[in-house]
SEMI-871486 format. One record per residue (C-alpha): x, y, z; residue number from 1. Coordinates in Angstrom, 2 decimals, decimal comma. Each point is the difference from the previous one (the first is absolute). Layout:
BEGIN
NODE | X | Y | Z | k
NODE | X | Y | Z | NUM .
...
//
This chain:
BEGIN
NODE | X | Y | Z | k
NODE | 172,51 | 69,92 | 53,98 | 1 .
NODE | -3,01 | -0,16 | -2,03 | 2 .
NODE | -1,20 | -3,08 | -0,75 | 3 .
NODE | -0,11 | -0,33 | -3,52 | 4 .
NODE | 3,57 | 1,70 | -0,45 | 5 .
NODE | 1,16 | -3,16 | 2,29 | 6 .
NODE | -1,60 | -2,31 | -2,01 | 7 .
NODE | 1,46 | 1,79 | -3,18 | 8 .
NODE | 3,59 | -0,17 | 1,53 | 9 .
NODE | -0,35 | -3,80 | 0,61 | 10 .
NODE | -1,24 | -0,63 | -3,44 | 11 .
NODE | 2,88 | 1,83 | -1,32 | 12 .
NODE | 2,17 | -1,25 | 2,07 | 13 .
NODE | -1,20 | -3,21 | -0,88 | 14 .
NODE | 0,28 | 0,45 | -3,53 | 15 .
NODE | 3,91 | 1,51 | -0,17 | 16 .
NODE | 0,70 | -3,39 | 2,05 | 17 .
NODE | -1,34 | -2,29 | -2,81 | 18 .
NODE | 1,48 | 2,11 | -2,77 | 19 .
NODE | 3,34 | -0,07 | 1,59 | 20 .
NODE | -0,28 | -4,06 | -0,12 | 21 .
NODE | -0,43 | -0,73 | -2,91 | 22 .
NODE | 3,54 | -0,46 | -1,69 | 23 .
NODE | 0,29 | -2,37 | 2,67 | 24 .
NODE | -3,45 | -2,29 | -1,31 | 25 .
NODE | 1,39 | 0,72 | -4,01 | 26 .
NODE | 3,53 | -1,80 | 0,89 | 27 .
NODE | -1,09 | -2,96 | 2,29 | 28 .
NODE | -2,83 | -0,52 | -2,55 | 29 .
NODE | 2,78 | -1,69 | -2,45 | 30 .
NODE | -1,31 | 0,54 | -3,42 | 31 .
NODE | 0,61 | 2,45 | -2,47 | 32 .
NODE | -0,67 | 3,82 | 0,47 | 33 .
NODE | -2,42 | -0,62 | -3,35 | 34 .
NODE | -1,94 | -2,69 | 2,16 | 35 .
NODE | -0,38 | 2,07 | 3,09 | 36 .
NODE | -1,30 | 2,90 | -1,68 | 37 .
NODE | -2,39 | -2,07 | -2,07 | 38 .
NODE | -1,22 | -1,76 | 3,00 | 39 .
NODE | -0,38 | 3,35 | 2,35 | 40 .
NODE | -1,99 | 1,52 | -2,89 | 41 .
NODE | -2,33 | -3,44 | -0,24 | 42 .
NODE | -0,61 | -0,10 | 3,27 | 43 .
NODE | -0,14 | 3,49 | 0,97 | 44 .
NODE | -2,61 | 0,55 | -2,56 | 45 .
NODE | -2,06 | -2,28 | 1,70 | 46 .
NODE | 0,19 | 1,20 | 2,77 | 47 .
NODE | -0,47 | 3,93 | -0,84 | 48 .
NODE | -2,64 | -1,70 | -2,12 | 49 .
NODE | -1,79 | -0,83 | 3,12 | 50 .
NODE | 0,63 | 3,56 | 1,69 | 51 .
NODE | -1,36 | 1,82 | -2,69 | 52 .
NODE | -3,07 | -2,05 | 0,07 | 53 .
NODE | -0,63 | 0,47 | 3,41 | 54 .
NODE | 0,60 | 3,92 | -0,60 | 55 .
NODE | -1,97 | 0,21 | -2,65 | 56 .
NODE | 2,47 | 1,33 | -2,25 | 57 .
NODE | -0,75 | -2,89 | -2,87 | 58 .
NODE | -1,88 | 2,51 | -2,05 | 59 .
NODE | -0,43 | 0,64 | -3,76 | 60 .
NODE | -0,24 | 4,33 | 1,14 | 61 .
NODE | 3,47 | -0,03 | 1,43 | 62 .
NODE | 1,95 | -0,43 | -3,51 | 63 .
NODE | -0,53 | 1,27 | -2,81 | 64 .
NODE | 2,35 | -1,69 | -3,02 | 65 .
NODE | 2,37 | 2,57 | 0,35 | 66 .
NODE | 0,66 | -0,19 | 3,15 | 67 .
NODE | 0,11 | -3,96 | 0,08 | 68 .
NODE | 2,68 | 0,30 | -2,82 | 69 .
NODE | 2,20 | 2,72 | 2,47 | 70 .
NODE | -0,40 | -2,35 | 2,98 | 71 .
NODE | 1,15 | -2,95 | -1,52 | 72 .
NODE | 2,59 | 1,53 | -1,64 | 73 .
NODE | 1,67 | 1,02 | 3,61 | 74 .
NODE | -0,63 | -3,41 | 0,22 | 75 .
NODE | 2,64 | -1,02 | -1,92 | 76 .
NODE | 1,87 | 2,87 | 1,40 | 77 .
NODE | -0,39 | -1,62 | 3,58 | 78 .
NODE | 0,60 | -3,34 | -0,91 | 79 .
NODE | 2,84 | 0,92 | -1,83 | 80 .
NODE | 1,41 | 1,44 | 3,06 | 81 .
NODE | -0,57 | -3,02 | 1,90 | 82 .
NODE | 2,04 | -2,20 | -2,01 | 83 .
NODE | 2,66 | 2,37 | 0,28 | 84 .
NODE | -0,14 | 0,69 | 3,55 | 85 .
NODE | -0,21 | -3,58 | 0,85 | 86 .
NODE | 2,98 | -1,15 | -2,04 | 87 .
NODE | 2,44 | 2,60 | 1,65 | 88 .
NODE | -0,75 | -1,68 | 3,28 | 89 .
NODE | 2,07 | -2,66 | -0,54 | 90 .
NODE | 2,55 | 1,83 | -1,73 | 91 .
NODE | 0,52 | 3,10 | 1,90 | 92 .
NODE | -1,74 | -1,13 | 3,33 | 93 .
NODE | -3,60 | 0,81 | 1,43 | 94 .
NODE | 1,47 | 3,15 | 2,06 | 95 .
NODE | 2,24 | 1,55 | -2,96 | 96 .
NODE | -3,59 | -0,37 | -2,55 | 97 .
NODE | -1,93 | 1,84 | 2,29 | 98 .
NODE | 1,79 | 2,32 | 0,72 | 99 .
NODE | 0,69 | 0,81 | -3,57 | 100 .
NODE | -3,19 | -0,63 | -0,84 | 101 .
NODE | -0,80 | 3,35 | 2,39 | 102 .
NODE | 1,42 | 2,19 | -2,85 | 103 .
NODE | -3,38 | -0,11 | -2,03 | 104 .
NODE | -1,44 | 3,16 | 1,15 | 105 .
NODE | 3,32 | 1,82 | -1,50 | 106 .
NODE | -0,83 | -1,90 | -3,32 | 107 .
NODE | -3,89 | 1,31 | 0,26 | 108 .
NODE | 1,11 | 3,71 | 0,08 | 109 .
NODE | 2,22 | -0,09 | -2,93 | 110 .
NODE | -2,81 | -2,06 | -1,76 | 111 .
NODE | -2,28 | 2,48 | 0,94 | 112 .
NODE | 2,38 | 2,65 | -0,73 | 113 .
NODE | -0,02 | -1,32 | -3,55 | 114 .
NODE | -3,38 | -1,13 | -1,12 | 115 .
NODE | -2,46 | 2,28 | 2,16 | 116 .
NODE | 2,52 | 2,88 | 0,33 | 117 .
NODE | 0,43 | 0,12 | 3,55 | 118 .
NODE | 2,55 | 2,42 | 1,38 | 119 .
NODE | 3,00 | -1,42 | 1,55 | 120 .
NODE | 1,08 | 2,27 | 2,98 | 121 .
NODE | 3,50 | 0,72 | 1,20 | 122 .
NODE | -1,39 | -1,62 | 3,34 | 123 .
NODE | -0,70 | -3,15 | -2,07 | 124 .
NODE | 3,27 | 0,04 | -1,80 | 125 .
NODE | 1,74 | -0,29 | 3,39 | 126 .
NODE | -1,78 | -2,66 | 1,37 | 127 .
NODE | 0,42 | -2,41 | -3,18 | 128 .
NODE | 4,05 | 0,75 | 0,25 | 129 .
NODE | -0,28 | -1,24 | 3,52 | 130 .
NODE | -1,91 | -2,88 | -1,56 | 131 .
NODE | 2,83 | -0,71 | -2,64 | 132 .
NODE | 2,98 | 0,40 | 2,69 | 133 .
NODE | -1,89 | -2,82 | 2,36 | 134 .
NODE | -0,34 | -2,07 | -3,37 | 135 .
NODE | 3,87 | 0,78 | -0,86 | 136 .
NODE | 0,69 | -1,22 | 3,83 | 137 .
NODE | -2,35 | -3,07 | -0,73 | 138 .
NODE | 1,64 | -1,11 | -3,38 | 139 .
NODE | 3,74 | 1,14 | 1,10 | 140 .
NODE | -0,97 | -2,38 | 3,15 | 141 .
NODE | 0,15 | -3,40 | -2,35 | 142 .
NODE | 3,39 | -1,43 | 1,26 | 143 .
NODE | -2,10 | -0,08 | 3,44 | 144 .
NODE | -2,65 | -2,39 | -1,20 | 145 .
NODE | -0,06 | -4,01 | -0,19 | 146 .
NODE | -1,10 | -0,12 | -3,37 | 147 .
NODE | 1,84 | 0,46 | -2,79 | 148 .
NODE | 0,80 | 3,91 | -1,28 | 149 .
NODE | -1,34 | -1,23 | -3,36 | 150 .
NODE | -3,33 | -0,82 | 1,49 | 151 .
NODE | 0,10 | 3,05 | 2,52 | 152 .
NODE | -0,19 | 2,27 | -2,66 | 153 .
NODE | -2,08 | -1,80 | -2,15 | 154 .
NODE | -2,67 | -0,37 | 2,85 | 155 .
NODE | 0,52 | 3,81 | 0,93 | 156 .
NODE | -1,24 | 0,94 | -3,80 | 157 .
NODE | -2,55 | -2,69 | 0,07 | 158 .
NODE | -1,60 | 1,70 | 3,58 | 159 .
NODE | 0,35 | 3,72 | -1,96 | 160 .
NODE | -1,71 | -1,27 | -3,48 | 161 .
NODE | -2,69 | -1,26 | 2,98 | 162 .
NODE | 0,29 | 3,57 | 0,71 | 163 .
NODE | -0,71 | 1,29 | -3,21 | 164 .
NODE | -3,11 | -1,85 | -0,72 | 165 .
NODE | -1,29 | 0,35 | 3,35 | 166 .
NODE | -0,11 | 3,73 | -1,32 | 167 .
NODE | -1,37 | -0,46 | -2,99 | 168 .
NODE | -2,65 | -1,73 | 1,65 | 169 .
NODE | -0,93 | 2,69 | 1,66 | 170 .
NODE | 0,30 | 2,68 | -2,65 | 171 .
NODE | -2,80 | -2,55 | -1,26 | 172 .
NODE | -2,52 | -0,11 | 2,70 | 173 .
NODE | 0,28 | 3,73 | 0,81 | 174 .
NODE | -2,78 | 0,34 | -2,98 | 175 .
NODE | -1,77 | -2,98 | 2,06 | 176 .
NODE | -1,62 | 1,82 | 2,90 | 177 .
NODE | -3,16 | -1,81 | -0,29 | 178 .
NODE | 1,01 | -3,44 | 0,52 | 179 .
NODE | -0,42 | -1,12 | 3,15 | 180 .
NODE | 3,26 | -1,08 | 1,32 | 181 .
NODE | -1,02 | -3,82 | 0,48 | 182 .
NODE | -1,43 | 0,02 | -3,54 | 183 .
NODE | 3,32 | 1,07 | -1,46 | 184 .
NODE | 2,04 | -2,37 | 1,73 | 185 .
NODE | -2,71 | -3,01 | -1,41 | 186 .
NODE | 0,56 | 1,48 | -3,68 | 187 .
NODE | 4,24 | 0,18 | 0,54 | 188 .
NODE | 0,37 | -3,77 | 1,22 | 189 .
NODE | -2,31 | -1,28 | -2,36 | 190 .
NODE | 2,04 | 1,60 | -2,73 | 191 .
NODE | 3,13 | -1,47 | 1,24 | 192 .
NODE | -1,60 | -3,33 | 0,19 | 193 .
NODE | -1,35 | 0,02 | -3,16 | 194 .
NODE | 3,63 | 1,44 | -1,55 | 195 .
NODE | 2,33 | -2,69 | 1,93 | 196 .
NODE | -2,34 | -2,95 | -1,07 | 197 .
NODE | 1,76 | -0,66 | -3,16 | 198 .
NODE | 3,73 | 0,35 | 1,77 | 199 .
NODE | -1,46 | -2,38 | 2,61 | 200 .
NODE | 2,08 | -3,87 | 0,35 | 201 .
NODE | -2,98 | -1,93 | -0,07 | 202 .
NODE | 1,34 | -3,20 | 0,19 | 203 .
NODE | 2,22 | 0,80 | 3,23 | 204 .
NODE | -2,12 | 1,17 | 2,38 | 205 .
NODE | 1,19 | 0,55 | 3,14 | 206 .
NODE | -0,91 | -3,20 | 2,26 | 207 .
NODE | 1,64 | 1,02 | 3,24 | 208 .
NODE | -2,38 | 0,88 | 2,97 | 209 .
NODE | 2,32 | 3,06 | 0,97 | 210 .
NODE | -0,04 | 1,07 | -3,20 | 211 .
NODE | -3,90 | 0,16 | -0,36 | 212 .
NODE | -0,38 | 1,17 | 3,51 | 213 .
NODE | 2,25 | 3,15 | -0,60 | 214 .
NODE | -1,97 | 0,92 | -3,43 | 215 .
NODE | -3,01 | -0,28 | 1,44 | 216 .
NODE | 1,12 | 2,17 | 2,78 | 217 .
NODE | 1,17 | 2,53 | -2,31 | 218 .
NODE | -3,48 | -0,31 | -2,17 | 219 .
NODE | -1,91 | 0,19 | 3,38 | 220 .
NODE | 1,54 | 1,98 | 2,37 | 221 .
NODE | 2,53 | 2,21 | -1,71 | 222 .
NODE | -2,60 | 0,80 | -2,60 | 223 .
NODE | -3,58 | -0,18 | 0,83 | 224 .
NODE | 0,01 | 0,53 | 3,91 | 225 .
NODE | 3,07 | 2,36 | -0,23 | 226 .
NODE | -1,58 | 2,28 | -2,23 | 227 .
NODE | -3,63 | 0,12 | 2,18 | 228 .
NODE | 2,38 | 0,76 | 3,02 | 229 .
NODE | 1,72 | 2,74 | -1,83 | 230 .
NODE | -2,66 | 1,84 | -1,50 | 231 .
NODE | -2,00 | -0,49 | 3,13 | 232 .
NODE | 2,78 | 2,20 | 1,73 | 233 .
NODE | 0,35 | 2,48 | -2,45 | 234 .
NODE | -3,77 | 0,99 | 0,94 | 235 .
NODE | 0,50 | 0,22 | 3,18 | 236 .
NODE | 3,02 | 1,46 | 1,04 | 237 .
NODE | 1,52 | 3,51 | -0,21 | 238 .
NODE | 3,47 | 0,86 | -2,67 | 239 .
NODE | 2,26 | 0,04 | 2,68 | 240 .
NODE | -0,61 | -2,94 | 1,51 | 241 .
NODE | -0,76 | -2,19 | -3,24 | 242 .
NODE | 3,21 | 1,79 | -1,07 | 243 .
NODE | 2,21 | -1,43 | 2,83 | 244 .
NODE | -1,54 | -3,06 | -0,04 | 245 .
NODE | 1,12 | -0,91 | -3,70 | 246 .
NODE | 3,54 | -0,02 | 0,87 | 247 .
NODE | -0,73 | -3,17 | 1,44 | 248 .
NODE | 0,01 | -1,72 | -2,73 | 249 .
NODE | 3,60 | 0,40 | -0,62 | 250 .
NODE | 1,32 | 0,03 | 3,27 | 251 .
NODE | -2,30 | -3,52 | 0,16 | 252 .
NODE | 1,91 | -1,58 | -3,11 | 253 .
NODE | 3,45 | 1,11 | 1,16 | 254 .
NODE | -0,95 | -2,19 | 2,94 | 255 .
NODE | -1,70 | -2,46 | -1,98 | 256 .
NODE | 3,01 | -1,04 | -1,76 | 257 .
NODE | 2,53 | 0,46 | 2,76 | 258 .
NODE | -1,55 | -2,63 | 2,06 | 259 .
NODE | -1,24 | -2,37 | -3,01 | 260 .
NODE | 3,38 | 0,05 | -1,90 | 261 .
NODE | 2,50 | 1,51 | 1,95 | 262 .
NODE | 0,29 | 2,98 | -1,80 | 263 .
NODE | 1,94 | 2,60 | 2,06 | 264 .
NODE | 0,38 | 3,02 | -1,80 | 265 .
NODE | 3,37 | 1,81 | 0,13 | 266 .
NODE | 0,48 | 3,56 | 1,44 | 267 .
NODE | -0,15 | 1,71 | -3,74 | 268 .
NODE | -3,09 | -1,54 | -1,22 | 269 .
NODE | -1,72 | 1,07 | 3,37 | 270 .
NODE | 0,79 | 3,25 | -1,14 | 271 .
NODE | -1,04 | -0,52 | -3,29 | 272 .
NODE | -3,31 | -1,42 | 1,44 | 273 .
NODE | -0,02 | 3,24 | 2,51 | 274 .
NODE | 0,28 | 2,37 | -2,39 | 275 .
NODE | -2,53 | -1,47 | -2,72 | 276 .
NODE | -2,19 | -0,26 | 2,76 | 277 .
NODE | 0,43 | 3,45 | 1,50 | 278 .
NODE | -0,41 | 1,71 | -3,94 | 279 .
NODE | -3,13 | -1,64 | -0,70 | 280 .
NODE | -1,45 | 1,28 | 3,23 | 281 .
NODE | 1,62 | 3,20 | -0,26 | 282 .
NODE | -1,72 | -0,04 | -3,50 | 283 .
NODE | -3,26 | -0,93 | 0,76 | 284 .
NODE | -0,42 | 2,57 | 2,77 | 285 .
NODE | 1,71 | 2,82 | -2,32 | 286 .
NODE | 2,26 | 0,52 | 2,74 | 287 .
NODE | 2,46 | 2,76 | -0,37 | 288 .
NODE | 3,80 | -0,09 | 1,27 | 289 .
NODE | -0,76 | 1,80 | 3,08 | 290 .
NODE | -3,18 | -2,28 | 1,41 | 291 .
NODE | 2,84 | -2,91 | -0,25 | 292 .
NODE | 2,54 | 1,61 | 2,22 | 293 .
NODE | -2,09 | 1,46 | 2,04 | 294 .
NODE | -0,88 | -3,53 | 1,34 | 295 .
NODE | -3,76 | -0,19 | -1,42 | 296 .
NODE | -1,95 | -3,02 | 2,00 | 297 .
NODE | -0,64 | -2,84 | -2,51 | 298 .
NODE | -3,06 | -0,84 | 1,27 | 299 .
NODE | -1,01 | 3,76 | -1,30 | 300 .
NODE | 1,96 | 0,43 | -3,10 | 301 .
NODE | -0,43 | -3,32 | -2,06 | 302 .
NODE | -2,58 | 0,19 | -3,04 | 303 .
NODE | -2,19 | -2,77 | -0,50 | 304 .
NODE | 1,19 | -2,84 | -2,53 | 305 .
NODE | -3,78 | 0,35 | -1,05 | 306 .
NODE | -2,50 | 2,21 | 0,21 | 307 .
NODE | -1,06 | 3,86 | -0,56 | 308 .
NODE | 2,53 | 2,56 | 0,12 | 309 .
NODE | 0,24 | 4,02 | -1,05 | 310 .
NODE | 0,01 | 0,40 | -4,02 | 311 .
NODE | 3,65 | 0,90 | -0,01 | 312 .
NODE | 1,09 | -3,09 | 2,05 | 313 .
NODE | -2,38 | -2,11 | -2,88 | 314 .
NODE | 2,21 | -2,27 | -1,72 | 315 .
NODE | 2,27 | -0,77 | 3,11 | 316 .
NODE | -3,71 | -1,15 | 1,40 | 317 .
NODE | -1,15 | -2,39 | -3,19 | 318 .
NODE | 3,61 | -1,65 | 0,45 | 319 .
NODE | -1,19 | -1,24 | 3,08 | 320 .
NODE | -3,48 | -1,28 | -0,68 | 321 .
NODE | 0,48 | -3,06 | -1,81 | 322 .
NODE | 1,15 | -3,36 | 1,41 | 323 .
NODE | 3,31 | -1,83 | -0,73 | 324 .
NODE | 2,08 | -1,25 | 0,42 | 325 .
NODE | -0,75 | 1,81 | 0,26 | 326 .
NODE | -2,08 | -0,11 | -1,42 | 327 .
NODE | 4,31 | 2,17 | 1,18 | 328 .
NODE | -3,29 | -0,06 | -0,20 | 329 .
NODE | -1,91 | -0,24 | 0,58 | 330 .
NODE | 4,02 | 1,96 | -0,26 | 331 .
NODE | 0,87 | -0,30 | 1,90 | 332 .
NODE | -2,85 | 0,16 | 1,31 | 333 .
NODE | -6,96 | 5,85 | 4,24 | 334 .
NODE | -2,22 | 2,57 | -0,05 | 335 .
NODE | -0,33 | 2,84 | 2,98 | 336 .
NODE | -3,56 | 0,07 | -0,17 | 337 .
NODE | -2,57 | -1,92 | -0,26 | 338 .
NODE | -0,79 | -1,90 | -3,44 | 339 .
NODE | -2,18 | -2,18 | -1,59 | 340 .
NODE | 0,95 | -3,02 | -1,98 | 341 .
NODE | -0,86 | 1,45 | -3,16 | 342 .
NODE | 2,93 | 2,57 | 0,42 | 343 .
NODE | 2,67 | -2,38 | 1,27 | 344 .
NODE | 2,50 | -1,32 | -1,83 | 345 .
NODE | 2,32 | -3,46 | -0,41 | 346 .
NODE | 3,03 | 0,53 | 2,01 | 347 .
NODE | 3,04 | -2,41 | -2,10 | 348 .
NODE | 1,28 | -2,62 | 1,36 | 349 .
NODE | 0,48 | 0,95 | 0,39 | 350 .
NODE | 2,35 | 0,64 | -0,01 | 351 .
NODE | -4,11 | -0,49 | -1,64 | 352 .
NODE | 2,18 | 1,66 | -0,25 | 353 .
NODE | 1,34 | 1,26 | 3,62 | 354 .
NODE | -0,24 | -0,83 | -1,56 | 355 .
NODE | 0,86 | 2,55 | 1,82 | 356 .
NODE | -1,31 | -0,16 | -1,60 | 357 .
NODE | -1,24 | -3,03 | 1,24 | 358 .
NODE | 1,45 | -3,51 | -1,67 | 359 .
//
């Protein structure tokens, strides 16, 4: 294996680890899902702050007023999907918001569809009914869980309005091609900070050392060194591979929050999960009926969650570039060639988006 393709694989591997984390760092942190995304953007700033310095990407040439005004707005698109992502963790569990959260690309086309007059293909149409029946299996599923079916459903439609603005996001920052990647990332936290300032409880901090530890880890690692890992990959490594790859992100926080909190999913929303999982892929690829039952390799038929794709497979592609959960994110949330920073993208993330859309 080439060299730099290993590396790439390890980054990305790397990075669909951390993403698929960090429900666990916003629910041990113990403060408010307002507090935790205030404190990720603080301190994620900074610390983009520094990467873009040491890129070189602090420049007056790179933005134009325009485009400053676009890229903060899918700020508040991103952050936005934070909050929600992170407060249907606790209500509908770290697996179920992920794997709801995975719907976003679905959301893209028909925004797409809509405001840039994309066509929606039969092909397309199939996979999003797939989508819905795994989300019918996932909501249908809310005798199984421990929480309440109150807040099951509530944090189902909190992970899908994640969803939404995840894709909006996007929409956004496809007319943002310039902007290098790190440099949009810098301008969406520092928008977020600056909007949850005011909605801040200044005089009750959180004291506890856990608590502080985990934000910082989240500012740190699940922004700034998460984010130089990812698009690090996504220059290195082919589609298929950067493709496969994603899906760890999910598969991760299922994991995550079976061994953190117990949560064991029951046999419907694994097929729920499955099959939400399985459209997105199947819709990212533009797979047709007979590639799936023919047995295609995954390895070989997953699309990347970011990165350059054929013109017809275009919007499925931008649903996967931001970070973000997915940042979904990220939405939920890699390119098959080659690219320079100027041409990536923030994943969700997610989802960022995941995320997957990265969170």
């Amino acid at each position: 294996m080439d060299i730099s393709i290993r590396r790439g694989s390890w980054e990305m591997v790397a990075a669909m680890l951390i993403s698929g984390t960090i429900g666990w760092f916003v629910l041990v942190s113990g403060v408010s899902v307002i507090e935790v995304v205030f404190w990720r953007c603080v301190i994620g700033a900074l610390t983009l702050l520094l990467v873009c310095a040491l890129l070189g990407y602090l420049r007056l040439d790179l933005l134009s007023w325009t485009k400053l005004g676009l890229a903060m707005l899918s700020g508040v698109a991103i952050v936005g999907n934070w909050l929600l992502l992170f407060e249907s963790y606790s209500r509908a569990s770290i697996a179920i918001s992920t794997a709801v959260y995975n719907v976003q690309p679905f959301m893209l086309v028909m925004l797409a569809a809509l405001f840039l007059g994309e066509k929606i293909t039969v092909q397309k149409v199939a996979w999003l009914s797939v989508a819905f029946l795994g989300m019918l299996a996932i909501v249908t599923a809310h005798g199984e869980q421990q929480t309440g079916g109150g807040d099951y459903l509530a944090g189902i439609a909190l992970a899908l309005g994640a969803a939404f603005l995840y894709a909006i996001a996007a929409l956004i920052i496809k007319r943002l091609k310039e902007i290098p990647p790190h440099l949009m990332a810098l301008i969406q936290v520092t928008t977020g900070a600056l909007l949850l300032a005011p909605l801040v409880p200044w005089d009750s901090l959180p004291v506890s050392t856990n608590a502080w530890a985990a934000l910082v880890t989240l500012g740190v690692v699940h922004t700034g060194l998460m984010y130089v890992l990812l698009y690090g990959a996504i220059q290195k490594l082919p589609t298929a591979i950067t493709g496969a790859l994603s899906f760890i992100y999910p598969i991760a926080a299922i994991f995550v929050d079976w061994i953190a909190f117990g949560h064991r999913l029951g046999w419907l929303q694994w097929l729920g999960v499955a099959a939400i999982l399985l459209a997105a892929a199947g819709l990212q690829r533009g797979w047709g009926w007979n590639s799936v039952a023919s047995g295609l390799p995954v390895a070989s038929g997953l699309a990347p969650r970011w990165g350059a794709q054929q013109p017809q497979k275009q919007s499925a592609h931008f649903s996967r570039q931001i970070s973000a959960s997915g940042i979904r994110a990220a939405s939920q949330p890699n390119a098959g060639q080659a690219r320079s920073p100027q041409e990536a993208r923030l994943p969700q993330e997610a989802h960022l988006p995941q995320e997957a859309r990265l969170p």
